[in-house]
C-alpha positions as a printed NumPy array, in Angstrom:
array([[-55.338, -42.4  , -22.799],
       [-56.301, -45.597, -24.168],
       [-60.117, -47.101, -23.273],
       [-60.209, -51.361, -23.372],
       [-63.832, -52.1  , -22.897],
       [-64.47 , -55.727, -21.654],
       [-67.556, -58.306, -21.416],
       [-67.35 , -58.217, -17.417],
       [-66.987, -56.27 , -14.308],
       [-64.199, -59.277, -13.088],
       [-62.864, -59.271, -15.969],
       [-62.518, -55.193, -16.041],
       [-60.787, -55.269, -12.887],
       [-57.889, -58.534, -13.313],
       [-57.161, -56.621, -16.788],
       [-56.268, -53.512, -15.472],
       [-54.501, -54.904, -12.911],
       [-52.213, -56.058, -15.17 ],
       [-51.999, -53.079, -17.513],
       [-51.098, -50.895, -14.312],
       [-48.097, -53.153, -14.464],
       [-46.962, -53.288, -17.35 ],
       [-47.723, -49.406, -18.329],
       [-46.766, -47.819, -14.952],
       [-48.24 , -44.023, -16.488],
       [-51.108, -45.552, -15.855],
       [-52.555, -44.927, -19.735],
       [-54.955, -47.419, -19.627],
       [-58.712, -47.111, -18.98 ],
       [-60.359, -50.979, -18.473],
       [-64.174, -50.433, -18.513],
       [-67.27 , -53.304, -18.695],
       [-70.01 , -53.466, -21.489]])
């Protein structure tokens, strides 16, 4: 599992968005500061 921590909520959610589609195991963890 990888964690990407971001400055905001919005951008927390449009960044994982596109993570789910590129990594389709769904490695990716997008959380806000």
């Amino acid at each position: 599992m990888k964690l990407v921590i971001v400055e905001s909520p919005a951008k927390a959610k449009t960044i994982e968005k596109y993570l789910k589609e590129i990594d389709s195991k769904g490695d990716f963890v997008v959380r806000a500061s």
